[in-house]
C-alpha positions in Angstrom: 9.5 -1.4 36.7 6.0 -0.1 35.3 4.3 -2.0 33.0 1.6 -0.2 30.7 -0.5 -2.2 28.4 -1.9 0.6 25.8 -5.7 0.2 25.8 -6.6 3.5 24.3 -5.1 7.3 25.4 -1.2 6.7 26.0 -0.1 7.4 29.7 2.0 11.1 30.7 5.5 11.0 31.3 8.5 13.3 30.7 12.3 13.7 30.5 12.1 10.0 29.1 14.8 8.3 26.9 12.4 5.7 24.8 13.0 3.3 22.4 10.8 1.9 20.1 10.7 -1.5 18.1 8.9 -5.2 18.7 11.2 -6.4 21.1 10.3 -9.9 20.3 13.0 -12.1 21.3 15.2 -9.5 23.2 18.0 -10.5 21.0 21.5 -8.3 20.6 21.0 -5.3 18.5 17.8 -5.1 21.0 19.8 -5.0 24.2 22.0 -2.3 22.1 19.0 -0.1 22.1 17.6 -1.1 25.7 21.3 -0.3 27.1 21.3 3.4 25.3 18.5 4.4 27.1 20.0 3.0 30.4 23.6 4.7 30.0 21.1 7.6 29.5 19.2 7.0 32.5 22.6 7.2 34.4 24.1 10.4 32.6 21.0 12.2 32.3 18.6 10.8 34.4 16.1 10.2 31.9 13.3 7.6 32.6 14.6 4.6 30.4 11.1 3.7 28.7 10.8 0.4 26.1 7.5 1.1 23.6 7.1 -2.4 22.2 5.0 -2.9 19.3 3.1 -6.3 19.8 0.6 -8.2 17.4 -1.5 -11.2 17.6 1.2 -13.5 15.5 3.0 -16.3 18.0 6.2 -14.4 19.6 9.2 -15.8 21.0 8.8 -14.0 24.2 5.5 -14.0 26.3 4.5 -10.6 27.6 5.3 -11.8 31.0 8.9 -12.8 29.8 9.5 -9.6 28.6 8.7 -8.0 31.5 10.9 -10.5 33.4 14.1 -9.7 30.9 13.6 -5.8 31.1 13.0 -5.6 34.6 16.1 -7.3 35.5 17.7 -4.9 32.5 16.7 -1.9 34.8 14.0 -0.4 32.6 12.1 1.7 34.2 8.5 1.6 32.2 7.5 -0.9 29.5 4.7 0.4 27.3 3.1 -2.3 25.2 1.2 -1.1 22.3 -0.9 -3.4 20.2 -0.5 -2.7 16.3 -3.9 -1.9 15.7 -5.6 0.1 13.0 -5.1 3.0 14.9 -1.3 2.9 15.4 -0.7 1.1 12.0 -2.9 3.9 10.5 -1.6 7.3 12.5 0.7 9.2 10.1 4.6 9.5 11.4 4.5 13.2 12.3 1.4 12.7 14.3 2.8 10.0 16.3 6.3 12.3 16.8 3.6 14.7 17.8 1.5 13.1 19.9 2.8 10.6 21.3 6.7 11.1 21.5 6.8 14.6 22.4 3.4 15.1 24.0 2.6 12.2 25.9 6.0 11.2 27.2 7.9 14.5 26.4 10.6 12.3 24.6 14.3 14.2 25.4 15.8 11.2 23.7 14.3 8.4 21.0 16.7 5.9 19.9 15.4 3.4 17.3 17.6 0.6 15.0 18.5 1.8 11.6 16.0 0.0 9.8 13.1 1.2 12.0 10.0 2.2 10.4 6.7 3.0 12.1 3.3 5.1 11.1 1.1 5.0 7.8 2.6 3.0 4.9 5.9 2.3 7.0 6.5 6.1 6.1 8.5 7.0 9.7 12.1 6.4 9.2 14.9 7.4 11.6 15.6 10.3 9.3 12.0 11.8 9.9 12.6 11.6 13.6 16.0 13.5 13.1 14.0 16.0 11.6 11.7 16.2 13.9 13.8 16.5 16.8 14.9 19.7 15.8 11.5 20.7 16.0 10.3 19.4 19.2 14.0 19.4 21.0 14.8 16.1 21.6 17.8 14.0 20.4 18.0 10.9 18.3 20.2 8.4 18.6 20.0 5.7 15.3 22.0 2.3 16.3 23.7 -0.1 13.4 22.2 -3.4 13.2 23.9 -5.7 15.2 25.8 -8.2 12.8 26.4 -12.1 12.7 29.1 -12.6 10.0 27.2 -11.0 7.3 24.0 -11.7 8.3 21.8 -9.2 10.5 20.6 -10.2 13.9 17.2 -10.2 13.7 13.8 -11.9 15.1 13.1 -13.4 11.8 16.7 -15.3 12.2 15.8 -16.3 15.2 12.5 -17.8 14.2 14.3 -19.7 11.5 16.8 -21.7 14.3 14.2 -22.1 16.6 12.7 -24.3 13.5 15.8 -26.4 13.7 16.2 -26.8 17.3 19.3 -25.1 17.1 19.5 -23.2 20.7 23.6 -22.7 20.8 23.0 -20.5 17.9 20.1 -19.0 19.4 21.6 -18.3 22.3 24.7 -16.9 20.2 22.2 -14.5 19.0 20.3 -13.4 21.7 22.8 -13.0 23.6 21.6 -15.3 26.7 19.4 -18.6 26.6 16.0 -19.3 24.7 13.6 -20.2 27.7 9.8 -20.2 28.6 8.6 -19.4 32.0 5.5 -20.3 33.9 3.9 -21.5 37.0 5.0 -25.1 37.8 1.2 -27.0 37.2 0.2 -30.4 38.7 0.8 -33.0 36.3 -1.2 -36.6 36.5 1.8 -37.6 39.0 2.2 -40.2 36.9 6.4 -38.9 37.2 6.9 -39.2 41.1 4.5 -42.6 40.9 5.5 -44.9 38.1 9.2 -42.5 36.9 11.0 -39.5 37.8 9.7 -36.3 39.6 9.2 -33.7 37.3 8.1 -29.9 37.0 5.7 -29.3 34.4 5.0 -25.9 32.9 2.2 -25.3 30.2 3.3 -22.5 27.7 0.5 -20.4 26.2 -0.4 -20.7 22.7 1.2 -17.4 22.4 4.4 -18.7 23.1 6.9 -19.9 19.9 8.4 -23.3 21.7 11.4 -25.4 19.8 11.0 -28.8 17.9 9.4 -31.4 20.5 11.6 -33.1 22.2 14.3 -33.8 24.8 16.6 -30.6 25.8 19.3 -29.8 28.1 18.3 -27.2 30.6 18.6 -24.9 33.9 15.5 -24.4 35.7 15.5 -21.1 37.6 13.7 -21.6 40.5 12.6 -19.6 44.1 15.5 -21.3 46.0 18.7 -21.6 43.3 19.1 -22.5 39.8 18.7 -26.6 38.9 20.1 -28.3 36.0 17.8 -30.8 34.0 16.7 -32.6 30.7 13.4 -31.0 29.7 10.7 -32.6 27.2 8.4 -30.6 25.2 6.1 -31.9 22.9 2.5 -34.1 23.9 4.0 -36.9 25.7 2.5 -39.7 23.0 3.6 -42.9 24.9 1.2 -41.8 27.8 -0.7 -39.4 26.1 -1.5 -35.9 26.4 -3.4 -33.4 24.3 -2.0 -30.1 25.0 1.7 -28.9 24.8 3.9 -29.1 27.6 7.6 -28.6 29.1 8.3 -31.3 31.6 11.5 -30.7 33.1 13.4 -33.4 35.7 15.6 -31.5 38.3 19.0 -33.4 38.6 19.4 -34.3 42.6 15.7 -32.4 43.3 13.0 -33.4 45.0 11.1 -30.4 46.6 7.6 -29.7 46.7 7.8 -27.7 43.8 4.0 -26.8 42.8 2.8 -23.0 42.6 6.3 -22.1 42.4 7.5 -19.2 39.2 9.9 -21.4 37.0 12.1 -20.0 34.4 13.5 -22.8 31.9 16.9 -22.2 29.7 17.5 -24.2 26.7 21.1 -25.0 26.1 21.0 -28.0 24.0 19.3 -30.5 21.9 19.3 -34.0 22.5 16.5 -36.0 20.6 13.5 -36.0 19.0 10.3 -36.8 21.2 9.2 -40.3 20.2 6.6 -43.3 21.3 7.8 -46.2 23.1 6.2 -48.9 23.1 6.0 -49.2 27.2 6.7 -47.5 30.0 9.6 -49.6 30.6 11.0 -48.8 27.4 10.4 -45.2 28.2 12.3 -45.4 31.3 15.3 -46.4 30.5 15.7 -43.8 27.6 14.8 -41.2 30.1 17.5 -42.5 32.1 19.9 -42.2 29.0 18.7 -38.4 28.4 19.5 -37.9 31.9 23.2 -39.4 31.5 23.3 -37.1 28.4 22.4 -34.4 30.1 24.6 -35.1 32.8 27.9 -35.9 31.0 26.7 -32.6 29.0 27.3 -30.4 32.1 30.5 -32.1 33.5 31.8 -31.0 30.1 30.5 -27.4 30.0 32.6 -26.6 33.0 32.7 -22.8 32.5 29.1 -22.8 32.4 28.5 -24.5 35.2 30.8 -22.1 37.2 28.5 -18.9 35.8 25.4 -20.9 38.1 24.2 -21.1 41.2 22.9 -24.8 41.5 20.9 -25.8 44.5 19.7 -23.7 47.4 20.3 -20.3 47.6 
């Protein structure tokens, strides 16, 4: 996949079938959109291009997690364009214009029905409709995707991330919240004094879940591993930066520099301070019966991964 970070003048492409939107999240009525442009990639084929609108706010996907979801989509080229004054301020019809049909000579833009892009919000799926008359290419407008009667959206998202609430979550997005990194060296205060452990440091960027103790799959080089995870500051030894520290059930490896992807499946506690390290070791070894029992019970998940070596 080709990845384009929009710095100024937008790159040329043609016979593309884009769509548009923040793509924060990646969450179902996105992968409606993504998997238009795909089946039109296959009929037609039309570069499937993803224009994501990014801004400075904290996002539940990194940049380099969203180029790890559509990648393994099969998009072709992700263009990420910062909302700046220039995009926020360019009138609809010039963007249709410019951008859509003269920079990547658009055959196909398919956007949600509540899209709205270009000075004062003013772009609307009907505008590109019209437009596409004009400049020949088609528009396909997708329904919101629906959960009861709520719409799926980022900002519902947000809202059970608060809680901790990652069944939901995952409900919604249609696969597991997670956070993905490089595994770091941590004080080695786990494979000394408790249990090894891979840690991962988040960016600042990053939207993360209450702190605390979570049920997880680490996605590693060599196979999948399932684990209790902590994320929060560590206050019984003491740390003053946020980080996920995961231990791998029946894993020992050498696992620093490696790319990690971590899935949240489930809440277990709030992180706390114990009052010695003793006392923190034998709640960690509870969390890791929780966990444990956790997985023995979700059967059908655990036939769906790969654990251990590849």
């Amino acid at each position: 996949m080709e990845y384009v970070k929009i710095e100024g003048q937008f790159p040329k492409f043609s016979h593309c079938a884009v769509t548009l939107g923040k793509f924060d999240g990646i969450h179902r009525g996105h992968r409606k959109l993504i998997q238009t442009i795909l089946n039109r990639k296959k009929e037609y084929g039309e570069l499937a291009v993803v224009m994501a609108f990014v801004s400075d706010r904290q996002t539940l996907l990194t940049s380099e997690e969203r180029r790890i979801l559509l990648e393994k989509m099969g998009v072709d080229i992700l263009l990420e364009c910062p909302l700046n004054d220039q995009i926020k301020h360019m009138k609809a019809d010039v963007f249709i214009r410019q951008i859509l049909k003269g920079d990547l000579q658009a055959s196909c833009v398919v956007v949600g029905e509540d899209f709205r892009f270009g000075h004062e919000r003013k772009g609307s799926p009907e505008l590109l409709e019209k437009y596409g008359e004009k400049y020949d290419y088609e528009t396909i407008v997708i329904a919101k995707e629906m959960e009861g009667n709520r719409k799926i959206s980022s900002t519902y998202i947000r809202e059970e991330l608060k809680k901790g609430n990652m069944e939901k979550i995952a409900d919604l997005l249609g696969s597991p919240f997670f956070t993905a990194g490089v595994i770091e060296h941590g004080r080695g205060m786990g494979h000394r004094d408790f249990f090894p452990t891979a840690n991962i440091i988040p960016p600042k960027s990053k939207l993360m879940p209450p702190n605390g103790v979570y049920v997880t799959v680490s996605h590693l080089e060599d196979g999948d591993y399932p684990g209790i995870t902590n994320v929060g500051y560590k206050p019984t030894v003491g740390e003053n930066f946020l980080g996920v520290e995961t231990n791998l059930f029946d894993c020992d490896l050498d696992l620093y520099g490696q790319k990690c992807r971590v899935d949240f499946y489930k809440y277990i506690r709030p992180e706390q301070k114990f009052t010695s390290f003793e006392a923190l070791k034998a709640q960690i070894r509870r969390d890791i019966e929780s966990g444990k029992n956790w997985f023995q019970e979700e059967k059908e998940l655990v036939k769906t991964l790969s654990f251990g070596k590849k």
